[in-house]
Every structure is written in structure tokens, then in C-alpha cells.
C-alpha positions in Angstrom: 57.9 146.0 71.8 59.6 146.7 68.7 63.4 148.6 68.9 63.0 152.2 67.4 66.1 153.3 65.5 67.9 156.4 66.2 66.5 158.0 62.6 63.1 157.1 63.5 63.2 158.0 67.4 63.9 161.6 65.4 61.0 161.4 63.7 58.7 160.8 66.6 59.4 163.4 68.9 60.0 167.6 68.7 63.1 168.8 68.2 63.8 170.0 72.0 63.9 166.5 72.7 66.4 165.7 70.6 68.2 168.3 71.2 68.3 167.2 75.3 68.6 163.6 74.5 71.6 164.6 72.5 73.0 167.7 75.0 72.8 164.3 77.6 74.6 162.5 75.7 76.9 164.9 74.9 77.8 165.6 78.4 77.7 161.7 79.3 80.7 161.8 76.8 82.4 164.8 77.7 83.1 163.6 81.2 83.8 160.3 80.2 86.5 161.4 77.9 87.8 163.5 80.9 88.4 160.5 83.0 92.1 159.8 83.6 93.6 158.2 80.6 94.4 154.4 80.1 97.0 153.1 82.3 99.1 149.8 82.1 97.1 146.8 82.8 96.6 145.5 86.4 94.6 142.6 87.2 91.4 143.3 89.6 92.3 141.4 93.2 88.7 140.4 93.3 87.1 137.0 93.6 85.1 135.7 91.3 81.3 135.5 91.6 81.2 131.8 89.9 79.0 133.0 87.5 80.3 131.9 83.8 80.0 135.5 81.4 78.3 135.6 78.0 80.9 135.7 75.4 80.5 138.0 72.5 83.5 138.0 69.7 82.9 141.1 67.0 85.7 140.4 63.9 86.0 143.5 61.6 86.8 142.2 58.6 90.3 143.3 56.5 90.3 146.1 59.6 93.5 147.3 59.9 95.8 148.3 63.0 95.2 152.1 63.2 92.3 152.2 61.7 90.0 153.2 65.0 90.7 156.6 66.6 92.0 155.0 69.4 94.4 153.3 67.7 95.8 156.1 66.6 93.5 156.9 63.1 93.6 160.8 62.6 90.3 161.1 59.8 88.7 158.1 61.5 86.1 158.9 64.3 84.9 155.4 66.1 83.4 156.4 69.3 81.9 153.7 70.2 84.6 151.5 69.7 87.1 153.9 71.5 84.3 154.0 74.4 84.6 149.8 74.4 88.1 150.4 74.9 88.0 153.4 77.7 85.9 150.5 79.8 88.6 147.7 78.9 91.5 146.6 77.9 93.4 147.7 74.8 95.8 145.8 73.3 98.5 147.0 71.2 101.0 144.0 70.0 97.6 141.5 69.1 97.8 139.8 66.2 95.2 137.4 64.1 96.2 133.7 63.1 97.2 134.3 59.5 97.3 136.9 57.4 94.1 136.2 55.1 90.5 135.4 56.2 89.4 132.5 56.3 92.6 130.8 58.2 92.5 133.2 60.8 89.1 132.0 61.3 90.3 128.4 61.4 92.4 129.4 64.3 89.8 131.4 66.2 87.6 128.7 66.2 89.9 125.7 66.4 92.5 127.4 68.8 95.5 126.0 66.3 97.5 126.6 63.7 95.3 126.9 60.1 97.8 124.0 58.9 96.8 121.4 61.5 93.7 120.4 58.9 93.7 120.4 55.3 90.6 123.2 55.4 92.7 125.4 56.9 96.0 125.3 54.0 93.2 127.4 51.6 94.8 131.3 51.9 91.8 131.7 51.5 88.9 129.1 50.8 87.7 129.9 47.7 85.5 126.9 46.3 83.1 124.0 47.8 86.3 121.2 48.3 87.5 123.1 50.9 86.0 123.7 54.5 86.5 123.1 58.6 85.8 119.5 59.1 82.5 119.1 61.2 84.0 116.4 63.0 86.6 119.4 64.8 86.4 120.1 68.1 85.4 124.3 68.1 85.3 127.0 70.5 81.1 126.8 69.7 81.0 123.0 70.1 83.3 122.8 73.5 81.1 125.7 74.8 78.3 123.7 73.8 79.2 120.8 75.5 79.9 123.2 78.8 75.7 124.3 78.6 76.5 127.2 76.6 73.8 128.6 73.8 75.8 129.1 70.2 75.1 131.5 67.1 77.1 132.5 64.4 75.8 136.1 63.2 77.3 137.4 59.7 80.5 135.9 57.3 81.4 131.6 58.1 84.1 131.8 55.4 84.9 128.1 56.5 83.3 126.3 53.6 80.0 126.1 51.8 77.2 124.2 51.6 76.0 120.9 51.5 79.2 119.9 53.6 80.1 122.8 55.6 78.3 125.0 57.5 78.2 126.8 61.2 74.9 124.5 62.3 77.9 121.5 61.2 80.4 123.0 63.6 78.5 123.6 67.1 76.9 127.2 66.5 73.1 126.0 67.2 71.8 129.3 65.1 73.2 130.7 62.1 72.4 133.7 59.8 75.0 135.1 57.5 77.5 134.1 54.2 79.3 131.4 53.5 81.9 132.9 51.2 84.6 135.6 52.4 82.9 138.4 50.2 79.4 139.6 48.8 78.2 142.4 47.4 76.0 144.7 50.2 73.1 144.7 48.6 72.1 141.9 46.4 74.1 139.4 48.6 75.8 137.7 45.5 79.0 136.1 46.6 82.5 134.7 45.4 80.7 132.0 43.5 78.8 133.9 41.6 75.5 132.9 43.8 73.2 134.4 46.4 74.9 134.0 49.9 72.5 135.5 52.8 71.2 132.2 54.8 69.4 131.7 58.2 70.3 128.0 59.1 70.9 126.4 56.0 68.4 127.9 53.9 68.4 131.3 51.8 67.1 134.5 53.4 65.9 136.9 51.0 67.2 140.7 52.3 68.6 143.3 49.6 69.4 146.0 52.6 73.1 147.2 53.3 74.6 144.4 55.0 76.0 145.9 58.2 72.4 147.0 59.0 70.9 143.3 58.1 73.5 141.5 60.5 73.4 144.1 63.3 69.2 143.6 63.4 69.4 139.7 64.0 72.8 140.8 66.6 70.5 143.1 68.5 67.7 140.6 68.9 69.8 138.2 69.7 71.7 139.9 72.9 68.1 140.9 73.3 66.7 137.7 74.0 65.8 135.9 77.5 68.3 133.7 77.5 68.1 131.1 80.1 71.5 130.2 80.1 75.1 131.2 78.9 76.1 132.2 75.3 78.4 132.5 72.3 77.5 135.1 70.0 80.1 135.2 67.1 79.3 138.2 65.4 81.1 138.3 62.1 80.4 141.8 60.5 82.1 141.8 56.5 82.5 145.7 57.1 85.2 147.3 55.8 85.8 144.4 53.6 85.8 145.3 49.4 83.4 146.5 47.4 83.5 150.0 48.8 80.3 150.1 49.5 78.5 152.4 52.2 74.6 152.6 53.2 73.2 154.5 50.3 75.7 153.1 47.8 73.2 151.2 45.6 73.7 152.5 42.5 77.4 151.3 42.6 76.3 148.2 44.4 73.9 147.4 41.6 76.9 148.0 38.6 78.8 145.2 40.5 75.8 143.5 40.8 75.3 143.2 36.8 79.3 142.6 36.3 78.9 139.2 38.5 76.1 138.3 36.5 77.6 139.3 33.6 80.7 136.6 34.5 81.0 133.2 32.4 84.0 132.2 35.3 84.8 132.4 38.9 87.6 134.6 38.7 85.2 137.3 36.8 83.1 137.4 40.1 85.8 137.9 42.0 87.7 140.5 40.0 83.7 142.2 40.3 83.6 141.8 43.8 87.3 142.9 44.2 86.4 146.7 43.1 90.0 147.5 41.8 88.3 150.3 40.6 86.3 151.8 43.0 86.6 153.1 46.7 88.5 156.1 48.3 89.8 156.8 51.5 86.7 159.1 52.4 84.9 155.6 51.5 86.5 153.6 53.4 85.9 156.3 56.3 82.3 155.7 55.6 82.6 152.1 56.0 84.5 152.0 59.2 82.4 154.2 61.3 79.4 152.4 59.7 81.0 149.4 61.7 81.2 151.7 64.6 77.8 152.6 64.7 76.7 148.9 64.1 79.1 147.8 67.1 77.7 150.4 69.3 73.8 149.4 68.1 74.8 146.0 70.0 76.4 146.9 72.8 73.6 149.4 73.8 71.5 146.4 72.7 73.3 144.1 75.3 73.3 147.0 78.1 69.5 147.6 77.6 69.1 143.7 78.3 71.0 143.8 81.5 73.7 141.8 80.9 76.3 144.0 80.0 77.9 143.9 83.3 78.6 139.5 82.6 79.2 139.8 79.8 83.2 139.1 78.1 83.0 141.4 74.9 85.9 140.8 72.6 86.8 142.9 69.4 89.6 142.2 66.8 90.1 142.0 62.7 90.4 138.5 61.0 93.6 140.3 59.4 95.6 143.4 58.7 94.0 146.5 56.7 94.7 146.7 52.6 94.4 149.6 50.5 92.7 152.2 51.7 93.7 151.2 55.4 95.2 153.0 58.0 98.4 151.1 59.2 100.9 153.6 60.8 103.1 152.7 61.9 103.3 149.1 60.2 104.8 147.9 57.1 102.7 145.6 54.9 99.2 144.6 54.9 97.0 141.9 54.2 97.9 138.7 52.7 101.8 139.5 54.5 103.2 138.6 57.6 105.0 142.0 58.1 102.9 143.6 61.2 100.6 145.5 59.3 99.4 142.2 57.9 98.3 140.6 61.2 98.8 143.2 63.9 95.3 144.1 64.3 93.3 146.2 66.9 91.9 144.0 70.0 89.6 145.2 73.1 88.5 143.4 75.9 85.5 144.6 78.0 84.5 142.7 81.2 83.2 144.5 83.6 82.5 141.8 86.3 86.1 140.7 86.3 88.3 143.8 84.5 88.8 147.1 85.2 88.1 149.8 82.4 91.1 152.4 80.9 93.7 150.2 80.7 96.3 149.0 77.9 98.2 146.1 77.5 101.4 145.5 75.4 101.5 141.4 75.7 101.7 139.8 72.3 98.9 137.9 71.8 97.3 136.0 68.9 93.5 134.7 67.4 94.4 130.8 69.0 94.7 132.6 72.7 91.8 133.9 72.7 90.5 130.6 72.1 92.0 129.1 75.0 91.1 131.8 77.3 87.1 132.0 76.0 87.1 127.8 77.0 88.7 128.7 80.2 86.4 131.4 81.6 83.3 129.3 80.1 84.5 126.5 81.7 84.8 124.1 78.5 87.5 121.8 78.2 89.7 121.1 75.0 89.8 118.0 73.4 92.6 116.5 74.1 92.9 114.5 70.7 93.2 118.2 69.2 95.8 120.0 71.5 95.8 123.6 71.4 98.3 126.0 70.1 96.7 128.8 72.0 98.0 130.1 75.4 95.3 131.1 78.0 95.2 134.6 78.7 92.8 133.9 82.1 95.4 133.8 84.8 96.6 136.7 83.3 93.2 138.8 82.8 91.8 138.1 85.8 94.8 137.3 88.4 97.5 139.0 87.5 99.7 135.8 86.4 102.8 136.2 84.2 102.3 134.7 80.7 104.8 132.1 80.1 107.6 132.8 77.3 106.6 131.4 74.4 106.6 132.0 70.7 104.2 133.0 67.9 104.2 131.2 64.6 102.7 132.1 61.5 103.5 130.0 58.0 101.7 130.9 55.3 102.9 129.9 51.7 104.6 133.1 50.7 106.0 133.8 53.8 106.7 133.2 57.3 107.1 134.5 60.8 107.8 134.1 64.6 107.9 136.9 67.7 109.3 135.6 70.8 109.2 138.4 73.3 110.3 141.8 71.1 112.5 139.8 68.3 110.7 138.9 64.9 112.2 136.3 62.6 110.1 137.1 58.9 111.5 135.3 55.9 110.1 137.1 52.6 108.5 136.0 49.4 112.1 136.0 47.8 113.3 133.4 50.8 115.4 136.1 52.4 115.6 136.3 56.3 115.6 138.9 58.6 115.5 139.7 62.3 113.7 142.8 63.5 113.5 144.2 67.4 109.7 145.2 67.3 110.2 147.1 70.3 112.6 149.6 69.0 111.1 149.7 65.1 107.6 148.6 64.7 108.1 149.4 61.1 110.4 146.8 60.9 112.8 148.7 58.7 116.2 148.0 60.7 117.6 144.7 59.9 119.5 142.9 62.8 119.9 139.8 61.1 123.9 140.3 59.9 124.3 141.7 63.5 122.9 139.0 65.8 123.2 135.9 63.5 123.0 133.0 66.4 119.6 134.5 67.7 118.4 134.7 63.9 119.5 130.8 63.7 117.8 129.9 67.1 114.7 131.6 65.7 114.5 130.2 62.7 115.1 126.9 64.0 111.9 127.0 66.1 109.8 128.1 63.4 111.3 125.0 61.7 110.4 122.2 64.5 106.9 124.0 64.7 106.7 124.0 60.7 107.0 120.4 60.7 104.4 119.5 62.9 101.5 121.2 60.6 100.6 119.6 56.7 102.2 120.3 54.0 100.4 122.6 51.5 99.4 120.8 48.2 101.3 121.2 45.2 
């Protein structure tokens, strides 16, 4: 039986239905948010069942920190999101792998740094030379290996066809973009070409984007599965051009700029929409990814597998422009926090209790080590990862060992250990912040604690000269 949307569900019955189905809901929510609020995070003393849990990763894309209610956004309303995080975990110090796209999705998959493999030096990959090699070990293909099912729903961003692809790299299904931008409606990417494909073929679709990819997301939770899967579910939302459902007239003016261009940097600077967008917008796209987020999880509770099923949210990066980051300084394309401090939920109910918040610094690569741990896939141990497992921690209560998070990217670079920062600037200047008592990252320590600003940058050093150099 087909799934009836919300707008046409309206359409089908009288209006004191709706108005009950909606004074329900209502009151669902109203005693919900009257619950007790989030509390530290405590591990559940509870054994485990055996049972391995579906595993379904949602990336935002160019999301920043604040920019859910629960994070703190005052014009921003994301209830379904905020109710993901009321029956998790929130996490405040999380962080993506890099600062720009399609590294941070080198890492995610990978569980490294972006500069262990030459795909992973583009910041960001931008033509058809550059890509994840198939012949890499990923979180889809270890899964894969463990009996799990794989798809890849929405943006790849790790290379372009005929050598890269998601059906190269593990993920047995695939529907989405290549590139790390298209225009909503006519699907015409960074290359100046039409970028929608299921497998490796072009799917022809000219509707908003957030409502194509949440569709094939919603059959696929939807499905009889048989067995265990990985559902990365990639949305582009609130990536530039500012486009919200209904915004085809604007949609269609970028559309005739990009096939206007005679170059490649004339599609992007189309696609880039310097001079369009507003923070009421960008409102417009963010909730849009709410409602899309919340279309799949009631999607995945209808099925019945909510309940074993690890739900994981984050942004591939830090907010820019019309982004919410406050606190932070900085955003995208930066290693300051507002670059790659980004909004991160866990929901599990089998294993993790709901309302609770964590401040542990985490990053993409730990995610990556903790999503092969409770599938029960095993690394490759020819490709060693940098990533930490956050299981013992999740789900026993173990102590996460000290260790230190490294970013490089060419402009800058970066290194938390515990509530100490080392960030060197574009201009090569050092400094030392204590993230604990300024977030902003406005007081510089480094003239007042120079031997721990020496010790830090030291490690960045020894872990700097383990990745490849960036080409000249």
C-alpha cells in the first residue's frame, strides 16, 4: 500500500479529523516536552540481547552547531530533530573530520585522517581525477563483509564517474549525486552536468531534492529486510543555492546561469548563490530537513524496527553564511569550532537510554570505529584506524582513553586534547585556547602556558608526518 503524505492525508478526510489527529499529537508532544530535562550521560547496566542494530547515519550538509533548537537556535524550530535528541544522546563538543565536505566524508567512511589517501588531500573534490579509491576498506564494505545490507541515499561527493562511485566502495544500492552541490530542481551539478543517479545510471526527477531523497529513504527503512543494514542517508539540505520547496522560479534562473557557463568555475560561482538567500531562507531550508528527518524516522518506527535500530545525526562540517553558530568563531572551510563543531545525536533505544547529554569530544573517524564495533565488522588491519571506539563507552559506561584530535587542512591546523586547543591560522600564527572556559576561542593562552603550546604542537607535528603531503 502506497504511504499517504501528511498534505494529502488532509485532503482525504474532514476537518475534525484533523483537528483530533493533530490535538493527539499535540498532547503526545506536550507531555513529552514535560518529561524531566536531559541529564549527563550514564551508560544502561543492561546486557545486550546479541542482536546486531540497523545502522542509520543522517549528515546535514554545511549544518552548523546551533543551528537546531536544541542546540540552542532561537528562530529555528526542528522538532523532530530535538525529539531524536529527547530519546538519545546529545552531544555538545562533536566535531566532523575536516572542515569542508568531501574530506569529512573520507573520514566517515574510512575511519582516518582525509590525508591518509591522495582522494582525500582535495578540500574539496572538485573534478573527475580525484575520488576514494575502491580498493579502500569502508565502513559499507567491512559491514558488508559482517552480512550487513548497504545503500548510500543522497550526496557521494567522493568522486565521479566512470572510476568512482558508492556501488565501487561497498554500498550495494545507490541513489543520489556525485558532486558536493546541485541545483534542487534540475539536478545540474558542479560540472556543469545532470547529477541525480540510481546505481550508476541517470534518474530523471526535477522535484525539490529533500523530498526526492527522503521518498527512496522511507522505502528503504520500509522494506523487509532479512538481515542487518547501513543506510547512509546523505541529505544536501541546507547546503547553497538557497533554495526551499516552492523556490522554482529562482531554481530555474540558476538553472539557465549554469547553462549559460563556457567554464567550471562559472557553474560553480551559479551554484554558489552569492547573491541570493536570507536568514528566513535558510530557516526554510533547515526545518525542511527537519521534516524530511522526521518523514524517516516515523518511516522506520511504522516498520518496527525503530527500537534496533542505532540512529546517528551530524553535519559533514560547520554552518557558513546564513548559519547559526553561537557561540563559535569561524565557520566552514576553518578549523576554529564553528568550522567543525557540529550538532551530533545518538538514538538507540535497545542499548541507550533517552534525555541525556554528553560533553566527550568526539569526531567523524569515531563514529566509524564504534558503527564496525556494534556491527560486529572488523577493520582492516593494512588500513589502521584513527578513530576511537565510542562502544565501551555508549553502552558500558567505560572511560574513553586520553587521546587527541587532529585536523590539517592546508590553511590551517588544529588539535584538542581534553579542554586545550592548539589552532595555528592562515597567517602561521599559533595559539592555545582552554575550550572549556571560552568556547569562542577569543582568550589566547599561548604567551601564558608556552611549554603546553610546544607539547601540543609537537603532537600535531608527529601526527602531520604520518599523512601525504598535499600537491604543489
Amino acid at each position: 500500500m502506497p504511504e499517504i503524505s501528511r498534505r494529502a492525508f488532509g485532503g482525504l478526510v474532514g476537518g475534525g479529523a484533523v483537528t483530533a489527529v493533530a490535538a493527539a499529537a499535540a498532547t503526545a508532544e506536550a507531555a513529552e516536552n514535560a518529561a524531566p530535562a536531559e541529564r549527563p550521560f550514564r551508560a544502561r547496566p543492561a546486557a545486550s540481547s546479541g542482536r546486531r542494530p540497523n545502522i542509520l547515519v543522517i549528515l546535514g550538509d554545511d549544518l552548523g552547531w546551533a543551528d537546531l533548537s536544541s542546540y540552542g537556535a532561537p528562530h529555528i524550530r526542528t522538532p523532530h530533530l530535538d525529539r531524536l535528541a529527547r530519546q538519545g544522546v546529545r552531544f555538545t563538543d562533536a566535531y566532523s573530520g575536516s572542515a569542508t565536505c568531501s574530506p569529512t566524508r573520507f573520514s566517515l567512511y574510512t575511519g582516518r585522517y582525509p590525508g591518509r589517501t591522495p582522494g582525500g588531500l582535495a578540500e574539496p573534490i572538485g573534478n573527475r581525477t580525484q575520488g576514494l579509491d575502491p580498493n579502500h576498506p569502508t565502513l559499507a564494505s567491512l559491514l558488508k563483509k559482517a552480512g550487513y545490507a548497504t545503500a548510500l541515499i543522497g550526496k557521494w561527493h567522493c568522486g565521479w564517474l566512470p572510476d568512482y562511485s558508492p556501488t565501487k566502495s561497498g554500498w550495494d544500492e545507490f541513489f543520489g549525486n556525485h558532486g558536493g552541490v546541485l541545483e534542487y530542481f534540475s539536478k545540474l551539478g558542479q560540472l556543469g552536468e545532470y547529477d541525480l543517479y540510481e546505481g550508476d545510471a541517470t534518474y530523471k526527477d526535477l522535484r525539490y531534492y529533500t523530498e526526492v531523497l527522503t521518498e527512496r529513504a522511507v522505502e528503504y527503512v520500509g522494506r523487509d529486510h532479512d538481515r542487518p543494514w547501513l543506510l547512509n542517508l546523505n541529505f544536501t539540505t541546507p547546503h547553497w543555492p538557497w533554495l526551499a520547496e516552492g523556490d522554482e522560479e529562482t531554481g530555474a534562473g540558476i538553472e539557465a546561469k549554469i547553462r549559460a557557463a563556457k567554464t567550471q568555475a562559472e557553474v560553480v560561482a551559479a551554484l554558489n548563490h552569492f547573491d541570493g538567500g536570507s536568514v528566513e531562507k535558510y530557516k526554510e531550508m533547515v526545518e525542511s530537513l527537519d521534516s524530511a528527518v522526521g518523514e524517516v524516522l516515523d518511516a522506520l518506527r511504522r516498520s518496527g524496527q525503530e527500537e534496533n535500530t542505532l540512529v546517528l545525526f551530524a553535519s559533514d562540517n560547520g554552518g557558513e553564511r546564513y548559519s547559526y553558530n553561537w557561540p563559535l568563531s569561524g565557520e566552514k572551510f576553518v578549523l576554529l569550532e564553528g568550522g567543525i563543531r557540529v550538532p551530533t545525536i545518538v538514538r538507540w533505544p535497545a542499548r541507550v537510554d533517552g534525555r541525556q547529554v554528553s560533553h566527550e569530544p568526539n569526531f567523524s573517524p569515531d563514529w566509524t570505529a564504534t558503527l564496525l564495533e556494534v556491527g560486529g565488522a572488523r577493520p582492516d588491519p593494512a588500513y589502521p584506524l584513527d578513530g576511537t571506539s565510542l562502544a565501551g563507552y555508549l553502552l558500558k559506561g567505560e572511560e574513553l582513553p586520553e587521546r587527541d584530535l587532529f585536523w590539517r587542512v592546508r590553511a590551517n591546523r588544529a588539535l584538542r586534547r581534553g579542554d586545550w586547543k592548539y589552532y595555528q591560522d592562515a597567517d602561521r600564527t599559533d595559539h592555545l585556547y582552554n575550550l572549556a572556559a571560552d568556547s569562542r576561542e577569543q582568550a589566547d593562552l599561548a604567551p601564558d602556558e608556552p611549554e603546553l603550546l610546544a607539547e601540543l604542537k609537537a603532537s600535531w607535528e608527529k601526527t602531520a608526518g604520518t599523512l601525504l603531503p598535499y600537491p604543489d
